[in-house]
C-alpha positions as CSV (number, residue, x, y, z in Angstrom):
1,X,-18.5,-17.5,16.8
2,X,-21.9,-18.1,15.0
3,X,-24.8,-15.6,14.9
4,X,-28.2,-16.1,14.5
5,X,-30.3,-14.8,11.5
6,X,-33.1,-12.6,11.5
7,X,-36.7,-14.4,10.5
8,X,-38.3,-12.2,8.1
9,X,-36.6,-10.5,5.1
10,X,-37.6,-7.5,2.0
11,X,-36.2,-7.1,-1.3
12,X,-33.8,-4.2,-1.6
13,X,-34.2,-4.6,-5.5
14,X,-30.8,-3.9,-6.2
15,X,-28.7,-7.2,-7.1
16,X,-25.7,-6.1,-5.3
17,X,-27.7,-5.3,-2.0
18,X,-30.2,-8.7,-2.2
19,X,-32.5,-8.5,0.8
20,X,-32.5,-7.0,4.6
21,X,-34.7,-7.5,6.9
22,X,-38.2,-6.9,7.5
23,X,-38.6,-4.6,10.0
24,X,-35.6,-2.3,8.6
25,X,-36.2,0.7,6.5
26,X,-34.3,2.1,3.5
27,X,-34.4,5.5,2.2
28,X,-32.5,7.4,-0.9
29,X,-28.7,8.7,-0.3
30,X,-29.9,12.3,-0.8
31,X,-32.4,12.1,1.4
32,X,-30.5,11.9,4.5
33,X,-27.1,13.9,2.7
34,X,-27.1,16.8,0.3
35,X,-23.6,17.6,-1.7
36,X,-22.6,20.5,-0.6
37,X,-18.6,22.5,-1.4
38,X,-17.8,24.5,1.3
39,X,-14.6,26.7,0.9
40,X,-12.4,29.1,1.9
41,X,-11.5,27.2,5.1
42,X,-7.6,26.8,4.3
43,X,-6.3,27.4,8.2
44,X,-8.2,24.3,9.2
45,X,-6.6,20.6,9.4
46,X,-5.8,18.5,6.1
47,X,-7.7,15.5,6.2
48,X,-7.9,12.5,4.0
49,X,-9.9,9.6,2.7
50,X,-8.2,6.0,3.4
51,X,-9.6,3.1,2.4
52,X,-8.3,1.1,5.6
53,X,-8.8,3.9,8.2
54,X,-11.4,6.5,6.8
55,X,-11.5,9.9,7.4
56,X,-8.2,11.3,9.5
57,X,-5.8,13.8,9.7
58,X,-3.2,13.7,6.9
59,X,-0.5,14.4,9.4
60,X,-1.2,10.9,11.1
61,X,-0.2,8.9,8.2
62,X,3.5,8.7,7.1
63,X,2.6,7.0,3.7
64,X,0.4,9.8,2.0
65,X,3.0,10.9,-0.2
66,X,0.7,13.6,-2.4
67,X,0.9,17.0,-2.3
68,X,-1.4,19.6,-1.1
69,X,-1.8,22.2,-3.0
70,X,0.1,25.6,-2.1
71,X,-3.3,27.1,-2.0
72,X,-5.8,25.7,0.7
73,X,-8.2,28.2,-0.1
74,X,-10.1,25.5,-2.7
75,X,-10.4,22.7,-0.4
76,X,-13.6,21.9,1.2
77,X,-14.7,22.0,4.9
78,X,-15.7,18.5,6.2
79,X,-17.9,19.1,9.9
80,X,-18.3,15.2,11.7
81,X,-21.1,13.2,10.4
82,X,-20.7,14.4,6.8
83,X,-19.8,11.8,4.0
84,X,-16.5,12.1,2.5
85,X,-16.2,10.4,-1.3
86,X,-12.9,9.7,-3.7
87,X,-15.1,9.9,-6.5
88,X,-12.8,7.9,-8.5
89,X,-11.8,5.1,-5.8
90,X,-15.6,4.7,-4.2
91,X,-15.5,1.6,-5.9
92,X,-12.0,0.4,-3.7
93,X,-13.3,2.2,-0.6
94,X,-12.1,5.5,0.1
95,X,-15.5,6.3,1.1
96,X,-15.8,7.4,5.1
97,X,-18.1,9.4,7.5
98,X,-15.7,11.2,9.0
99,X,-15.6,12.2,13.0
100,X,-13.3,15.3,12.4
101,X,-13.2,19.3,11.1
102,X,-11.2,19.7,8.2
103,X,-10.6,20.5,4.8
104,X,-9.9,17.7,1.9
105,X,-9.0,18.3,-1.4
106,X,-11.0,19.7,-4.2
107,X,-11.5,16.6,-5.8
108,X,-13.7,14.6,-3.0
109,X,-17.3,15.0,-2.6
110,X,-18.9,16.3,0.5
111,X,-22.1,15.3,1.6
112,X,-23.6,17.4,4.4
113,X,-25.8,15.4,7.0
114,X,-29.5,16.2,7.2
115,X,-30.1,12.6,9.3
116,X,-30.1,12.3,13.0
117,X,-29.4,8.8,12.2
118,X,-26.4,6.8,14.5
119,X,-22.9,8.0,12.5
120,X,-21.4,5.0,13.4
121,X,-23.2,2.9,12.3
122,X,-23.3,4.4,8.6
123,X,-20.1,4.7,8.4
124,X,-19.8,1.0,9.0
125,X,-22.4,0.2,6.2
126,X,-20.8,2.9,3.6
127,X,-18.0,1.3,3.6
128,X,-19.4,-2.2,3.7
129,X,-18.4,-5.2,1.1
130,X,-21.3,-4.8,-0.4
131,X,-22.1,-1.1,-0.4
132,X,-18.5,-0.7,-2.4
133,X,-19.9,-3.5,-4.6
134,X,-22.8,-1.1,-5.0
135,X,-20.1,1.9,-6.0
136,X,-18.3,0.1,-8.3
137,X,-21.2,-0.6,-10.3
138,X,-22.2,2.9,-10.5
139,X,-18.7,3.9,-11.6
140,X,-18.0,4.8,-14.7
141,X,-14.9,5.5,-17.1
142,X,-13.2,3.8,-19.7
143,X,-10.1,2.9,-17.4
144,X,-10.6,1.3,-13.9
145,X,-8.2,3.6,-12.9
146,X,-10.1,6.4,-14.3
147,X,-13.3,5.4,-13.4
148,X,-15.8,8.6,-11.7
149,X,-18.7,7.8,-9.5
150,X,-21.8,8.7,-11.1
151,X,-23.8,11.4,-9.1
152,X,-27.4,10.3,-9.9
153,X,-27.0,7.0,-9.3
154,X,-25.2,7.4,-6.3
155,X,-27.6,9.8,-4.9
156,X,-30.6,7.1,-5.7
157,X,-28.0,4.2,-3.9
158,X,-30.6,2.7,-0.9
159,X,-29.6,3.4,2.7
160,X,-30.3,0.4,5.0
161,X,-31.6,2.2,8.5
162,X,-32.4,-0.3,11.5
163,X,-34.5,1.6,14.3
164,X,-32.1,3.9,16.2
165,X,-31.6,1.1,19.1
166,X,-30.5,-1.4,16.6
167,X,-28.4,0.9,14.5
168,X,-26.4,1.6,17.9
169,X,-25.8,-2.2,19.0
170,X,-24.6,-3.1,15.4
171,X,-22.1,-0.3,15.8
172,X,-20.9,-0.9,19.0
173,X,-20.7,-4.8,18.6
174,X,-18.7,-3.8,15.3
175,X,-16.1,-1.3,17.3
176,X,-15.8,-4.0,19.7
177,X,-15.1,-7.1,17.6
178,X,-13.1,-4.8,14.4
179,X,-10.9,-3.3,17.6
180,X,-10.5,-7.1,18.5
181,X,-9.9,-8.3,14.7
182,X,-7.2,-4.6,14.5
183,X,-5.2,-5.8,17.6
184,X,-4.3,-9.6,16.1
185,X,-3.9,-7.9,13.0
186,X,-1.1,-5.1,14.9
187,X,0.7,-8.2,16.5
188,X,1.1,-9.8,13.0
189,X,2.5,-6.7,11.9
190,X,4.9,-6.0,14.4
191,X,6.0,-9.4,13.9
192,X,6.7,-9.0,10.6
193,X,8.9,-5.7,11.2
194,X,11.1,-7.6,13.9
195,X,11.6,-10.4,11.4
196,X,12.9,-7.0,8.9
197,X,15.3,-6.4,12.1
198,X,16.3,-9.6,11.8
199,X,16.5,-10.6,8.2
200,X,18.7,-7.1,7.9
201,X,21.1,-8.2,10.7
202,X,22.0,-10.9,9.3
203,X,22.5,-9.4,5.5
204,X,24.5,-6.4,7.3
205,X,27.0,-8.8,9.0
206,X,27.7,-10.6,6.3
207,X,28.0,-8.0,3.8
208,X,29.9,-5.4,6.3
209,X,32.2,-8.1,8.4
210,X,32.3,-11.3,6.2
211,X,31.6,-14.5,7.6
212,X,34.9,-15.1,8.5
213,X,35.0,-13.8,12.0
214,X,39.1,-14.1,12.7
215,X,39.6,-11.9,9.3
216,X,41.5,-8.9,10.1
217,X,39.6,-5.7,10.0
218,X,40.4,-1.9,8.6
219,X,38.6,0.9,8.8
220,X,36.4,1.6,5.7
221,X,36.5,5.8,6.0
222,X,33.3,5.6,4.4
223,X,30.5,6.8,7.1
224,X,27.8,4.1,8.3
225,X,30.3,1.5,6.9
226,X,32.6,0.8,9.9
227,X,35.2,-1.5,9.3
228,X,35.8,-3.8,6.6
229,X,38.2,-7.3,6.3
230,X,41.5,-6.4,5.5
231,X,41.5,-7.9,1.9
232,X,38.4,-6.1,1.0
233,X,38.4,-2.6,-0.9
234,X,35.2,-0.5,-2.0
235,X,34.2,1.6,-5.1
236,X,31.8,3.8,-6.4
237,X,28.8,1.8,-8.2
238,X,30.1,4.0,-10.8
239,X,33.2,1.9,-11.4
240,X,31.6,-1.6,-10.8
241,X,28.8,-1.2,-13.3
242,X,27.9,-1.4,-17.0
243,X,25.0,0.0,-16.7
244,X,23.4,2.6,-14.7
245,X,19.9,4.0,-16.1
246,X,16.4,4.3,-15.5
247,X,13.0,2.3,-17.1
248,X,10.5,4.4,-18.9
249,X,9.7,7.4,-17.7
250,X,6.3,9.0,-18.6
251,X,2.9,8.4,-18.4
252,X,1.1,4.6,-19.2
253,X,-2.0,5.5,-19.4
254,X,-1.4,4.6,-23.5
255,X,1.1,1.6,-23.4
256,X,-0.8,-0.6,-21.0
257,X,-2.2,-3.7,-22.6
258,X,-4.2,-7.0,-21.3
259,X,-1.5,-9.2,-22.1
260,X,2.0,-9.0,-23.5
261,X,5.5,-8.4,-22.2
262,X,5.5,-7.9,-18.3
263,X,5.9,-4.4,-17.4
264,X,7.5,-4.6,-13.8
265,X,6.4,-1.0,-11.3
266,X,8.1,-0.1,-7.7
267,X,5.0,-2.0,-6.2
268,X,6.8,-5.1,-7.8
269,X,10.0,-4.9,-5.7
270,X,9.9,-6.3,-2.3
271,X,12.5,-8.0,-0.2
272,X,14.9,-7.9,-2.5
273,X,13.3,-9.4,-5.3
274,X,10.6,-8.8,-8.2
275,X,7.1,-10.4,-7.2
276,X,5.3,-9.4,-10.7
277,X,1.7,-9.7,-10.0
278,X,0.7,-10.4,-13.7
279,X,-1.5,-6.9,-13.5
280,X,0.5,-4.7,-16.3
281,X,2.2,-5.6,-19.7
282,X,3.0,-3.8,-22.9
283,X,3.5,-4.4,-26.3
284,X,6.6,-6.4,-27.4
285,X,6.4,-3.6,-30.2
286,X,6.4,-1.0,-27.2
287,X,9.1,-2.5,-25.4
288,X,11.2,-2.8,-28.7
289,X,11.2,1.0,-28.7
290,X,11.9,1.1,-25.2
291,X,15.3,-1.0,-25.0
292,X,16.6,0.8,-22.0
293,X,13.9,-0.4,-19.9
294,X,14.6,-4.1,-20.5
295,X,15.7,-6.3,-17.4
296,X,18.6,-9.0,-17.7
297,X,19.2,-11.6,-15.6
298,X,21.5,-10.2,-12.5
299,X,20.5,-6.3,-12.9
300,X,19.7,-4.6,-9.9
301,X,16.3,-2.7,-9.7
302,X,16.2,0.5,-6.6
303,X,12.7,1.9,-6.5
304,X,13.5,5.2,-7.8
305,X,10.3,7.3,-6.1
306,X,7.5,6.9,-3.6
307,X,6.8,5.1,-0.5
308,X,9.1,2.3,-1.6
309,X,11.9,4.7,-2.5
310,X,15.2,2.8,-1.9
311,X,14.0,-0.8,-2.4
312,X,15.9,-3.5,-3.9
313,X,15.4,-6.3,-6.8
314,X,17.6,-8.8,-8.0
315,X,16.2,-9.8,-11.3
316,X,16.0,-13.5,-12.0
317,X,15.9,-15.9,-14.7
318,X,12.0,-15.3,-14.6
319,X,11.8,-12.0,-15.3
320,X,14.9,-11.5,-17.9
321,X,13.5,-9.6,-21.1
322,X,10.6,-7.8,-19.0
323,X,10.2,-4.3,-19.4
324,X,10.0,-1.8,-16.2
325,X,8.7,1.5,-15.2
326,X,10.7,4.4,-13.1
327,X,13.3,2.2,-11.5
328,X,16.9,2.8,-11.3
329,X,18.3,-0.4,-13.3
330,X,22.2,-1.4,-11.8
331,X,23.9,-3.8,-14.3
332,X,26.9,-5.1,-12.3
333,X,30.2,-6.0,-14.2
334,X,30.4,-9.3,-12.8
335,X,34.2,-9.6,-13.2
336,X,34.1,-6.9,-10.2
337,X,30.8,-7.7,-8.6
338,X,27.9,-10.1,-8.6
339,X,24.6,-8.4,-9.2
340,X,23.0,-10.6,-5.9
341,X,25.9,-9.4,-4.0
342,X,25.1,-5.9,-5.2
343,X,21.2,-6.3,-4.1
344,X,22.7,-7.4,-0.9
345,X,25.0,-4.9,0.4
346,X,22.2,-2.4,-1.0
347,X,19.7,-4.3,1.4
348,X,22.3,-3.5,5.0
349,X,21.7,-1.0,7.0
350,X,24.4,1.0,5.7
351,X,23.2,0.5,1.9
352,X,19.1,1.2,3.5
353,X,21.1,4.6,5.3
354,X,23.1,6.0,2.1
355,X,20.3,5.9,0.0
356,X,18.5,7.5,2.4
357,X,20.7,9.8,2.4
358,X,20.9,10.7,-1.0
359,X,17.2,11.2,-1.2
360,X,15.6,14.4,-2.8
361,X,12.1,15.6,-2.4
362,X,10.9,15.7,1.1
363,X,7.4,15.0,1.0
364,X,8.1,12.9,-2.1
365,X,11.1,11.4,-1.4
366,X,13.0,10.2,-4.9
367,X,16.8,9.1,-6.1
368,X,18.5,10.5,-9.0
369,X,21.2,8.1,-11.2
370,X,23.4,10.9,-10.4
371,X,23.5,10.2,-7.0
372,X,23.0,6.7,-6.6
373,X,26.4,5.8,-8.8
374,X,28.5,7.7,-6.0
375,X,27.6,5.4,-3.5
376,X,30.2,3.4,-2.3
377,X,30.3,-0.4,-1.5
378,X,32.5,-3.5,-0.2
379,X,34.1,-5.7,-2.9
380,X,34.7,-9.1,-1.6
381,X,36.6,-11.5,-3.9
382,X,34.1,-12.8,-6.5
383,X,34.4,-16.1,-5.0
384,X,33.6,-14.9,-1.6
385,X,30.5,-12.4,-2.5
386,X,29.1,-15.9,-4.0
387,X,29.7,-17.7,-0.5
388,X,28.2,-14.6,0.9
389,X,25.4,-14.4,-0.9
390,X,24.4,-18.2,-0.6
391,X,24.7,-17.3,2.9
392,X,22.4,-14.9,3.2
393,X,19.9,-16.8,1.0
394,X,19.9,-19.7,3.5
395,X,19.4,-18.0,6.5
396,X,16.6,-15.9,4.7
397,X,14.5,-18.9,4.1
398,X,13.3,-18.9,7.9
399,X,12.3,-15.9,8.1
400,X,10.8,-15.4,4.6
401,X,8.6,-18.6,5.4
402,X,7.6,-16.7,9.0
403,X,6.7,-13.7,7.0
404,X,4.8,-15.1,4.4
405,X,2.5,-16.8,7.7
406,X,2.5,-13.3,9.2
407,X,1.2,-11.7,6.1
408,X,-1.5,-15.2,5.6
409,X,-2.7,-14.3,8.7
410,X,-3.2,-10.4,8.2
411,X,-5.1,-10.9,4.8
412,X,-7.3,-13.9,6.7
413,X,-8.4,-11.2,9.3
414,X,-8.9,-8.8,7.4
415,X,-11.3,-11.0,5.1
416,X,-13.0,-11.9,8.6
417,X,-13.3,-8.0,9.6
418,X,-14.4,-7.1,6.0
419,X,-17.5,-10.5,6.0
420,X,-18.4,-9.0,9.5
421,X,-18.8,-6.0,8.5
422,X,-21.0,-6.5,5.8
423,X,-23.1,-9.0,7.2
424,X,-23.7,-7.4,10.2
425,X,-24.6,-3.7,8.6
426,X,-26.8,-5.8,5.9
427,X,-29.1,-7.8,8.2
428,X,-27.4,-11.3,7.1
429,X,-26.5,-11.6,11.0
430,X,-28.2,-10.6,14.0
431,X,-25.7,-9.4,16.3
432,X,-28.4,-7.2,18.6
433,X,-28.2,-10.1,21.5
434,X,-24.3,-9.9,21.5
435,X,-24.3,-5.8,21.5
436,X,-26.9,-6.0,24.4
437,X,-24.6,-8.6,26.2
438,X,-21.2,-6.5,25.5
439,X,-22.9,-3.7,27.3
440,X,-24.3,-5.7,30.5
């Protein structure tokens, strides 16, 4: 779809904003919100900033793992159409007008709305491509991570404002065509779970029944485990390892570096390998001191807290003599067990339902050593966990290939969504004859 640009254009004078058009206006921030800190208001709904959905009820997310504070009392009241800011990730887009009542934590700002401008449509234009481009240079720290958005800037940062009728057709024409963009996106994603179905049927099979399907069976005794070939016995990862220990634990605000010795995190491990991303490293000095933490080809990495709790890597040849943060490290003795087998059988449904089992912390789910080296699993012959696990690898190709498309096609609408965005809240499109024609 192509849309036609508007004739006339005005400088914004800001770099990051370039030019909008003619006939548009564009006031200060704090002319149309004022901060404001409204407390005392702890009965009332927890709410939340996301970056991908805005302002909604903390309750509707499963993968907001932080906790509120025992005392409510100090968060702030947000009324719909007031501005909701993560001071220190405006500059990724946690930024949101937010349609609901509720309180959010002390560390947001809250802009009251003084406008009778369309919501909507400033909503859509806060957290445009270019308005984050705007927050990011307004941010300041000495960390990215750390970085605070600076309140006299931000309160100078020019709002764009169409005439009301305009405002209204860019909104809708953007609720219609993100909803459109949201839907694909959903069916992408829901493809990609049944291919998780999949891809951990076939791992449980092999690692539970063998591939051999005349092989006797026994019962294993051990719940979620069902029954096993004859010939094979279990054992505690207690018995089967060399090694059971965790990376660093503490804070890296000090040990990060720009280059160095690759410093693998639980955002690292995914389908049952490590996918460094290049982003974090450490000092070979550093990681000298920290010995413990150091991978080795074979050992097994569990994400040890968070919303990845439980997930597995099988280091490689790659990543032998990186360092790692807060995961549980499983060195197998290979004269009982294979380390892939071990990142296997940890990746079946019964390996995904015993560590969930063995879970502390609720809200904040995590695994202790302690625990995880009770867990039980099968021990194939050595020559059969390699059969196994070739196996496995095989079939997986398929359906790592279909993900990887999956996941392609997810980030390429959700470049579309975010180019849309921002060129239709900017003036770089006109999309006031397609609004006009949605509503006919």
């Amino acid at each position: 779809m192509s849309f036609p640009a508007y004739e006339h254009f005005q400088d914004s004078g800001r770099l990051w904003l370039g030019e909008f058009p003619a006939h548009w206006e564009s006031k200060p921030l704090w002319t149309m919100f004022r901060r404001t800190k409204r407390t005392g208001f702890g009965d009332e709904e927890l709410l939340s900033v996301y970056r991908d959905y805005g302002v909604i009820p903390k309750s509707s997310r499963d993968d907001n793992f932080n906790k509120p504070s025992e005392d409510l009392s100090t968060y702030q009241l947000v009324e719909p159409s007031d501005l909701v800011i993560n001071k220190m990730k405006a500059w990724q887009g946690s930024v949101a007008i937010s349609e609901h009542r509720g309180i959010v934590s002390p560390a947001y700002h809250v802009y009251e709305c003084l406008h009778d401008e369309c919501s909507r449509y400033l909503h859509h234009l806060m957290r445009s491509l270019r308005y984050i481009t705007g927050y990011l240079s307004m941010s300041k720290g000495i960390r990215i991570n750390q970085w605070d958005l600076e309140p006299q800037l931000h309160s100078r940062m020019p709002v764009l404002l169409p005439p009301p009728d305009e405002q209204k057709a860019i909104s809708s024409f953007l609720d219609v065509e993100t909803s459109k963009i949201d839907g694909l996106v959903s069916e992408q994603r829901r493809l990609i779970e049944l291919l998780k179905e999949k891809r951990q049927a076939i791992i449980s099979h092999a690692v539970t029944k063998g591939l051999n399907p005349n092989a006797p069976m026994k019962p294993s005794g051990i719940q979620w485990l069902g029954n096993l070939p004859e010939h094979w016995p279990t054992e505690m990862i207690s018995r089967i390892a060399t090694k059971i220990g965790n990376g660093y634990v503490g804070p890296t605000r000090d040990i990060l570096v720009e280059s160095g010795i690759p410093y693998v995190q639980a955002t690292h491990i995914k389908n049952g390998r490590v996918n460094f991303d290049g982003e974090y490293f450490v000092t070979p000095e550093w990681s000298e001191t920290q010995s413990k933490a150091t991978l080795e080809l074979g050992d097994v990495l569990i994400v040890q807290t968070g919303a990845g709790t439980g997930d597995i890597g099988l280091v490689s040849e790659e990543e032998v003599g990186y360092s790692c943060h807060a995961l549980i490290i499983v060195r197998a003795n290979t004269e009982r067990i294979l380390g892939s087998f071990l990142a296997v059988a940890l990746q079946s449904q019964y390996g995904v339902q015993t560590l969930e089992s063995i879970q502390t912390g609720g809200m904040h789910p995590h695994l202790n050593c302690g625990n995880v080296k009770f867990v039980h699993v099968p021990i194939p012959p050595i020559e059969e966990q390699r059969v196994i696990v070739d196996y496995v690898n095989e079939k997986l190709k398929r359906f790592s290939l279909l993900q990887a498309e999956a996941e392609r096609a997810i980030e390429l609408l959700q470049e579309r969504r975010t180019a849309l965005i921002s060129a239709a809240v900017t003036g770089k499109i006109d999309v006031r004859h397609f609004a006009n024609k949605g509503a006919a």
